[in-house]
N, C-alpha and C positions, 0 to 999 in steps of 0.2 A: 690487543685483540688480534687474534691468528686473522689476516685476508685471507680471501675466500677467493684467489688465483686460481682461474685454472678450474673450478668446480661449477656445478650447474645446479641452478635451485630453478623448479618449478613453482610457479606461483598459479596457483587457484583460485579467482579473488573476482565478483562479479562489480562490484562498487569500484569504477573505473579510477578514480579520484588515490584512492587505497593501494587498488593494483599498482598503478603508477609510482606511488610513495615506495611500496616493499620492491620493486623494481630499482627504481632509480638508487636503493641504496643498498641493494645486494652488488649491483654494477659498479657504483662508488669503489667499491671493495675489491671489486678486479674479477667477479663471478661473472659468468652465463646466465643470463634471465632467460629465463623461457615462460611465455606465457606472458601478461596475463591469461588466462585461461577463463572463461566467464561462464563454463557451463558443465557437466561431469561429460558429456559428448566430446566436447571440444578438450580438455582434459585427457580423457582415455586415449584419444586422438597420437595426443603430442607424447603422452608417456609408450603408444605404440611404436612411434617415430622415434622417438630417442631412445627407449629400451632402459639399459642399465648404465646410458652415460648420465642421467639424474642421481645427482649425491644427495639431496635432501630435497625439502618442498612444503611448502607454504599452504595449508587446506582451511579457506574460509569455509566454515560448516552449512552455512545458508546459502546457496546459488539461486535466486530467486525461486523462494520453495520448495526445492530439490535439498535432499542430504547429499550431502561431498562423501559417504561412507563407502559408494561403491570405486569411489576414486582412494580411498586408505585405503581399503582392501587389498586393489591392485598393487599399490606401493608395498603393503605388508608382503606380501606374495616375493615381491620381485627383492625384498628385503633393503629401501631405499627407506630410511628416515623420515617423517615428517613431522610439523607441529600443528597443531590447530589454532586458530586465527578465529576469533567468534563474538559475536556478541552478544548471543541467546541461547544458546543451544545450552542442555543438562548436563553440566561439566560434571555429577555424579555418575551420568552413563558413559561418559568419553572417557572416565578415568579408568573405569571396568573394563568397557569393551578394548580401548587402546590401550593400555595399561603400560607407560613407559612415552608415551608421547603428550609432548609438552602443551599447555594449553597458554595459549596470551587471549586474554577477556579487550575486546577491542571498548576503546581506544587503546592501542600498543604503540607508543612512542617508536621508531624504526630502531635505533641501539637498541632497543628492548630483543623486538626482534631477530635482528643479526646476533644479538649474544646466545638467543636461543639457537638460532641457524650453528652458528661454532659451535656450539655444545654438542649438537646433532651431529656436526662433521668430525670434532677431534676426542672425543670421549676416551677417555683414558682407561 
């Protein structure tokens, strides 16, 4: 597996327990965590802050009742990769609307994860 040196994954993720887990093993890896991020405010926030040093990102689709969409958007926009991270949400509409980004149906084991994160960063 390519380490993830030297890159920055934001993580969006309101289940603190989770956040921590895609955290601590984006970091294992030799990445920049940013975030958790636990709300689309707090989110937009840090992707204002960091701009286009975000290489990839981590979007739990549920923020306590809130869509994570206007935080993909942004990323589409600023064209930074991201995957979805979910456990309810209508992976029929995520496949439409994002079409190219990757969906992990949580529980996602964290290698699960990080393989999706590499794919997003070294795409061939």
């Amino acid at each position: 597996m390519h380490r993830l040196r030297d890159r920055c994954v934001l993580i969006v993720e309101d289940e603190s327990l989770v956040g921590m887990e895609i955290e601590f093993a984006v970091t294992d890896l030799g990445a920049k965590s940013l975030g958790p991020a636990v709300s689309i405010d707090e989110a937009m926030r840090l992707i204002a802050q960091e701009g286009n040093g975000i290489d990839a990102a981590v979007l739990d689709v549920d923020l306590n009742g809130e869509e994570v969409f206007p935080v993909a958007n942004r990323l589409k926009e600023l064209g930074i990769p991201f995957l979805f991270h979910t456990g309810n949400a209508n992976l029929d509409d995520l496949r439409t609307d994002y079409e190219g980004a990757p969906i992990c149906v949580k529980p996602t084991p964290p290698e699960k994860l990080l393989e999706q994160i590499r794919d997003l960063l070294f795409e061939e």
